[in-house]
LUMROMI-857503 format. One line per field, with one value per residue: x negated, y, z of N, C-alpha, C, O in turn; residue number from 1. Coordinates in steps of 0.05 Angstrom, whole numbers, plus 5000, padded with zeros to 4 digits. Atoms other than C-alpha are relative to their C-alpha. Last residue first. Example, Ala and Ser with C-alpha at 12.3 -4.5 7.8 and 13.67 -1.06 7.14 Angstrom:
# residues 2
n_east	5016 | 4982
n_north	4976 | 4976
n_up	4999 | 5000
ca_east	4727 | 4754
ca_north	4979 | 4910
ca_up	5143 | 5156
c_east	5015 | 4982
c_north	5022 | 5024
c_up	5014 | 5000
o_east	5005 | 4961
o_north	5044 | 5024
o_up	5018 | 5013
i	2 | 1
***
This chain:
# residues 106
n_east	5030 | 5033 | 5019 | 5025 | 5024 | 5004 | 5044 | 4995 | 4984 | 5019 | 5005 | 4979 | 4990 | 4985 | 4999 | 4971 | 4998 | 5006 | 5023 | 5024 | 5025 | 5003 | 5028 | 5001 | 5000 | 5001 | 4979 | 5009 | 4992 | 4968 | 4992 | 4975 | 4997 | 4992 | 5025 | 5012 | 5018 | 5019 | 5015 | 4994 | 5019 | 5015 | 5002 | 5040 | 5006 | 5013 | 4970 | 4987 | 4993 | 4978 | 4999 | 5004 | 4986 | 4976 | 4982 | 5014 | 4989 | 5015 | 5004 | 5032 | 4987 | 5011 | 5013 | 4984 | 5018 | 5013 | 4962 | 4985 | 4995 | 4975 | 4992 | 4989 | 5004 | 5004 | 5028 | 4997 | 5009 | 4992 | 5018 | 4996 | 4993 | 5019 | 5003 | 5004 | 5025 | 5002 | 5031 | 4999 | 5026 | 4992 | 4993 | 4981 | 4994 | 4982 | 5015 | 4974 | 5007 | 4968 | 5003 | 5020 | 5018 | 5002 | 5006 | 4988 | 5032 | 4983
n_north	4993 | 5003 | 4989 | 4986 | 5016 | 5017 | 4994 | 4978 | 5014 | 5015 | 5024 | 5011 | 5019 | 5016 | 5026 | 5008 | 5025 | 4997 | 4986 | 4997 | 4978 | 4993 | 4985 | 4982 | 4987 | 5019 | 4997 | 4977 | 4984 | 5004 | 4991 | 5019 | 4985 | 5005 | 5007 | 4970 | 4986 | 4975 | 5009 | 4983 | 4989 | 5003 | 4977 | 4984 | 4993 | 5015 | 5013 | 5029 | 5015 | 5002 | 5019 | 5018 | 5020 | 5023 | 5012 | 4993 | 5007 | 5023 | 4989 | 5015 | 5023 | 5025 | 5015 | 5026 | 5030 | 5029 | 5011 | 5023 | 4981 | 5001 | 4999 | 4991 | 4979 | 4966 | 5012 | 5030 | 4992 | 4975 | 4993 | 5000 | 4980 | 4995 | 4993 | 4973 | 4989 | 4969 | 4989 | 4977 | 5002 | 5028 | 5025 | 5012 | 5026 | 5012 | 5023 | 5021 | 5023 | 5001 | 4975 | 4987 | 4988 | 4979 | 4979 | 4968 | 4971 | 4977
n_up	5017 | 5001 | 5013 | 4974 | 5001 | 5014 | 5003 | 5016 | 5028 | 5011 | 4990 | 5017 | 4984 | 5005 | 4993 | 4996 | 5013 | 5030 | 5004 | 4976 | 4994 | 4965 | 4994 | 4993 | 4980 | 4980 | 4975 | 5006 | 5011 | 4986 | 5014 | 5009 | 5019 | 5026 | 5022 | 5001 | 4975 | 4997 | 5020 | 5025 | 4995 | 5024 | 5029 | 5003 | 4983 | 4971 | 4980 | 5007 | 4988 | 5010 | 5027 | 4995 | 4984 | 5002 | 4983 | 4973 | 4973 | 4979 | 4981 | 4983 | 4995 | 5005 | 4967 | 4978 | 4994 | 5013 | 5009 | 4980 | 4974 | 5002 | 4972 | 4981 | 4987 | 5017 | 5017 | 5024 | 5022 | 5000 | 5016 | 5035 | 5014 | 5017 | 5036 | 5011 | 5017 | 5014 | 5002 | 5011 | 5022 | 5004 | 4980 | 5009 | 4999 | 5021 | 5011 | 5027 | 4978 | 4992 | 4982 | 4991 | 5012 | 4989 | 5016 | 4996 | 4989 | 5000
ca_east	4782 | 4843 | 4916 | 4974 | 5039 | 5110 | 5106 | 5195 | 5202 | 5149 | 5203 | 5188 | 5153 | 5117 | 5074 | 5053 | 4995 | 4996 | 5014 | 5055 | 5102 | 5151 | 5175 | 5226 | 5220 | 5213 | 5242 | 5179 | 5164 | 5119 | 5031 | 4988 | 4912 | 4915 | 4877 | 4926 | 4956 | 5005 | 5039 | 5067 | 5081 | 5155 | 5173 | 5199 | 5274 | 5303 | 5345 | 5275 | 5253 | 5211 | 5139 | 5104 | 5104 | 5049 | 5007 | 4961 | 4973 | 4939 | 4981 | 4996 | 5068 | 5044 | 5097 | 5102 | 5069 | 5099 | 5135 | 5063 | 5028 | 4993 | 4932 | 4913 | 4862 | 4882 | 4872 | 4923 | 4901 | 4916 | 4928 | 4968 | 4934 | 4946 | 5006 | 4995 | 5032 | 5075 | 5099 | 5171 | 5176 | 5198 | 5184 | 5132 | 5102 | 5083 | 5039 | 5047 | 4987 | 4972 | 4894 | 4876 | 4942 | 4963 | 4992 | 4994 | 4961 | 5000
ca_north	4972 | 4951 | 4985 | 4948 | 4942 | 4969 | 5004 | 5010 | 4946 | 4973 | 5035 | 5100 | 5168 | 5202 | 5256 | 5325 | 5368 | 5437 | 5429 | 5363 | 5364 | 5297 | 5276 | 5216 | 5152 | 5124 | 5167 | 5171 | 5100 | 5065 | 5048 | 5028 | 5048 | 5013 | 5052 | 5040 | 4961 | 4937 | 4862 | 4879 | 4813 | 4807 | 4815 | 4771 | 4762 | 4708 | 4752 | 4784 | 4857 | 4887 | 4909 | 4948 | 5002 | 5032 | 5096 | 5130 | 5090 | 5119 | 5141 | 5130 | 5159 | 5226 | 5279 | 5308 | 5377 | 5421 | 5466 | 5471 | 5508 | 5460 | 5481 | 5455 | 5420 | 5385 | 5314 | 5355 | 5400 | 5405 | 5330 | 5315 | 5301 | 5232 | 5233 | 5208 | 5154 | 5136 | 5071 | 5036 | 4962 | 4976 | 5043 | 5102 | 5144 | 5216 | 5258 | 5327 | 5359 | 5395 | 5417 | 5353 | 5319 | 5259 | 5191 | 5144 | 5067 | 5000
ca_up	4573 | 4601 | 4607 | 4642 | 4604 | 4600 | 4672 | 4685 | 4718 | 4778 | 4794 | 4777 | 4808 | 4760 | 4786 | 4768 | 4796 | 4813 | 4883 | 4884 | 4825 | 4822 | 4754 | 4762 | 4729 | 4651 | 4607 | 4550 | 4570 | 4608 | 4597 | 4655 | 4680 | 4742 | 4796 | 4852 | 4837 | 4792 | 4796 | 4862 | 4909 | 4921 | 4987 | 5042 | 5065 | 5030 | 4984 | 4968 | 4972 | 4911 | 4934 | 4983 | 4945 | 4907 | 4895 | 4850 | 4788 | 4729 | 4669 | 4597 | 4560 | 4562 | 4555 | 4481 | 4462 | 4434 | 4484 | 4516 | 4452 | 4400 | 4375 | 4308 | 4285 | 4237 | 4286 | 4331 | 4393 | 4467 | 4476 | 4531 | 4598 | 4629 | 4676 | 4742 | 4773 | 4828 | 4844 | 4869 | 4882 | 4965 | 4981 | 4952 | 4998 | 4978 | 5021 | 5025 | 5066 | 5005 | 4988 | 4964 | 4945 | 4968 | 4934 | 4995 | 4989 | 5000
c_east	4990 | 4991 | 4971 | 4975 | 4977 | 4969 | 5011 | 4968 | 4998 | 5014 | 4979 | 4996 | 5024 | 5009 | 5019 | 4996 | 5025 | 4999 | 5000 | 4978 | 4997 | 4975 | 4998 | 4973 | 5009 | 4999 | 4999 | 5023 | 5015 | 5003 | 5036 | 5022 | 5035 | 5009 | 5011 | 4968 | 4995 | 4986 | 4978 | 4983 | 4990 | 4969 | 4982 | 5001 | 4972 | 4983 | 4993 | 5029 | 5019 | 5023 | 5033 | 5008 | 4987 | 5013 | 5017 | 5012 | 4982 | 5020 | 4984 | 4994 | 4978 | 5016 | 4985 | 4990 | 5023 | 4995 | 4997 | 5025 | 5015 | 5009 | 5029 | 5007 | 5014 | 4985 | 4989 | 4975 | 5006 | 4998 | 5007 | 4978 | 5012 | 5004 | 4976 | 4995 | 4995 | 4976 | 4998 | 4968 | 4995 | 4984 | 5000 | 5014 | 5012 | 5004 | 5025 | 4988 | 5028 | 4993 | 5029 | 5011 | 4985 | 4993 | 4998 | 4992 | 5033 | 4982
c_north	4979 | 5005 | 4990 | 5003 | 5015 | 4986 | 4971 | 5003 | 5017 | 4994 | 4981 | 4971 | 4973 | 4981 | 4989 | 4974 | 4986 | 4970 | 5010 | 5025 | 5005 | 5026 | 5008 | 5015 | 5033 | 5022 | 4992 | 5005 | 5026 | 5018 | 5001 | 5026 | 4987 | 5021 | 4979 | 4989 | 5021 | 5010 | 5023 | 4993 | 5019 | 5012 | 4986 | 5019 | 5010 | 5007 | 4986 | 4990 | 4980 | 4975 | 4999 | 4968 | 4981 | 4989 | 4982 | 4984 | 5012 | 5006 | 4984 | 5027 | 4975 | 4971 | 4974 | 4998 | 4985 | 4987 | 4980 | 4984 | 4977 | 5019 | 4992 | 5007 | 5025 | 5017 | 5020 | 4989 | 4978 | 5010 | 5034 | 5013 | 5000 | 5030 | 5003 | 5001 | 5024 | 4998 | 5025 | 5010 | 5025 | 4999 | 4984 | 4973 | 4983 | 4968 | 4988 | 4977 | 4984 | 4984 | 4997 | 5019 | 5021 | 5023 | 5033 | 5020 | 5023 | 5025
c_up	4989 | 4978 | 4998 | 4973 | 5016 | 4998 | 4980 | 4986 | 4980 | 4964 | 4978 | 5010 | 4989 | 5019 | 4989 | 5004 | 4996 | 4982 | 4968 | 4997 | 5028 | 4995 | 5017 | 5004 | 5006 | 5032 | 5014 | 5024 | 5001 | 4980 | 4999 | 4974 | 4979 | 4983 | 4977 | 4980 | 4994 | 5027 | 4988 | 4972 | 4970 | 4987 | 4984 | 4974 | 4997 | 5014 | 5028 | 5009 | 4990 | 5033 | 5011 | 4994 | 5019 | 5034 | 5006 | 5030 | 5018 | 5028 | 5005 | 5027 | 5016 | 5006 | 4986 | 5022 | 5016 | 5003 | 4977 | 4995 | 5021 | 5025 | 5012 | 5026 | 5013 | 5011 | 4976 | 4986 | 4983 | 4957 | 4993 | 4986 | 4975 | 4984 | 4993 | 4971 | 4987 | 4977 | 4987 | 5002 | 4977 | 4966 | 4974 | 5012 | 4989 | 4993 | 4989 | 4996 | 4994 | 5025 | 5020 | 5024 | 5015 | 4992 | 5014 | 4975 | 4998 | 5000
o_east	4969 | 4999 | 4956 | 4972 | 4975 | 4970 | 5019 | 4962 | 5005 | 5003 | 4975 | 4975 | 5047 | 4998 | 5036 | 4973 | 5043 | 5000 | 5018 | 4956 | 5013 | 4954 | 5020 | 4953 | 5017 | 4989 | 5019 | 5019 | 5023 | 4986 | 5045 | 5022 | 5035 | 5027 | 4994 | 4951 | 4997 | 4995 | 4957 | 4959 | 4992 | 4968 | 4963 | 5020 | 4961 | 4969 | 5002 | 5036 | 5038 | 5021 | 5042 | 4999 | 4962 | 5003 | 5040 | 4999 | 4958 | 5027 | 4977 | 4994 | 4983 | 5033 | 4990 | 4968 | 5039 | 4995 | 5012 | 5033 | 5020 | 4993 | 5047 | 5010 | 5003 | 4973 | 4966 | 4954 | 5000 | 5000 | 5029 | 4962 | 5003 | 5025 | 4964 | 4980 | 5013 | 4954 | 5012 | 4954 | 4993 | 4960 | 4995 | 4999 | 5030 | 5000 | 5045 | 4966 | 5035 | 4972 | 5033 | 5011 | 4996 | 4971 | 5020 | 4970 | 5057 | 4964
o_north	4980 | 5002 | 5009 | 4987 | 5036 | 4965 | 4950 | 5021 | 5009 | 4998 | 4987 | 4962 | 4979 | 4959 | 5006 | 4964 | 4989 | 4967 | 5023 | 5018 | 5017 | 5017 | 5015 | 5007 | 5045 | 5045 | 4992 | 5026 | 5028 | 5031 | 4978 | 5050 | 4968 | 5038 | 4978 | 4970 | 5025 | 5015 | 5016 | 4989 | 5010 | 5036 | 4971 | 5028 | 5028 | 4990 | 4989 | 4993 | 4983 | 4951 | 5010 | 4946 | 4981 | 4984 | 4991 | 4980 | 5008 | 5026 | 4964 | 5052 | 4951 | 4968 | 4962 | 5007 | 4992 | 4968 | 4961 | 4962 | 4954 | 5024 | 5004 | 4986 | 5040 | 5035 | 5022 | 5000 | 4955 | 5032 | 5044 | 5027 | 4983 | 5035 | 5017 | 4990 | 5041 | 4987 | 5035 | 5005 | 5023 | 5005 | 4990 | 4957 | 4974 | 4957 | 5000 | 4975 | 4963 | 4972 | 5010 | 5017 | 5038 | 5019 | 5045 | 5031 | 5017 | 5030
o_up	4977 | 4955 | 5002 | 4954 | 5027 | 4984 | 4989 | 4971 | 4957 | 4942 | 4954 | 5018 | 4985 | 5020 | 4985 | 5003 | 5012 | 4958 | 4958 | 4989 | 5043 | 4988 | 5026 | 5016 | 4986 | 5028 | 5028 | 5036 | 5024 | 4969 | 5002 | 4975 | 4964 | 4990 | 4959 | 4979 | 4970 | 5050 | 4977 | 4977 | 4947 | 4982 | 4989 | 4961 | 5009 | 5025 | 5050 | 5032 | 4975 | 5033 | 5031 | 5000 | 5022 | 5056 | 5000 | 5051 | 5020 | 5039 | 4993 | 5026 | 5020 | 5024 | 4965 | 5028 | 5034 | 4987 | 4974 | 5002 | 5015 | 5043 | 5000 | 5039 | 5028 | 4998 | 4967 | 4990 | 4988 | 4945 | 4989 | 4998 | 4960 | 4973 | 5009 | 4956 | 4982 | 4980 | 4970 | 5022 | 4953 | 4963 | 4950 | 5024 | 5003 | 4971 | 4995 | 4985 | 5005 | 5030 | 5041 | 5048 | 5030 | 4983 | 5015 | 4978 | 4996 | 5015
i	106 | 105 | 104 | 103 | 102 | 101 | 100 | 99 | 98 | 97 | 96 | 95 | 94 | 93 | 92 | 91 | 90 | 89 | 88 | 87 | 86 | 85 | 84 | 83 | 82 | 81 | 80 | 79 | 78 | 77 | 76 | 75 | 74 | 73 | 72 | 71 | 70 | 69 | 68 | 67 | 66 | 65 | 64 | 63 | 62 | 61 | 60 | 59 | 58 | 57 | 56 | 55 | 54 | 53 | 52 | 51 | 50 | 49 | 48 | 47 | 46 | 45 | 44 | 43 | 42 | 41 | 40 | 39 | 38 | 37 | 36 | 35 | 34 | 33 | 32 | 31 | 30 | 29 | 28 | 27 | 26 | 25 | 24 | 23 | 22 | 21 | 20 | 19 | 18 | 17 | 16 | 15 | 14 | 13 | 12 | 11 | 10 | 9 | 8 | 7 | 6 | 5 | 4 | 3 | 2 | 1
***
């Protein structure tokens, strides 16, 4: 179980049961033309890194389901997946596990 926190905030941000936060990847500030794009252009990322997880999905029979993402997975969800959360200057995605279409390796 970790805590998504931020630096200067004393906001911390617990997610329950098989719910995880992640942080958006920057958008790109510029096309392959070269263009600039301004903010109202640019799509949301659809790739994060997990800062924070649950403790996983509760069972009929009482235990929890063990999470298939961990903090520090690089994971990929879609363009509606969760709730955006701003902490400080930073934003967050808060969404349940079912919602993270795949895990990201190098």
């Amino acid at each position: 179980m970790a805590t998504a926190t931020k630096k200067q905030s004393k906001i911390k941000l617990q997610p329950l049961g098989d719910k995880i936060v992640v942080q958006r990847e920057q958008s790109e500030e510029k096309t392959d033309g070269g263009i600039y794009l301004p903010d109202t252009a640019k799509d949301k990322p659809t790739r994060g890194t997990v800062v924070a997880v649950g403790e996983g999905r509760l069972l009929d029979n009482g235990n929890r389901a063990e999470m298939q993402v961990k903090v520090g997975d690089r994971v990929l969800f879609t363009s509606y997946a969760g709730e955006t959360i701003e902490i400080g200057d930073e934003e967050y995605v808060l969404m349940g596990e079912s919602e993270v279409l795949a895990v990201l390796e190098d």
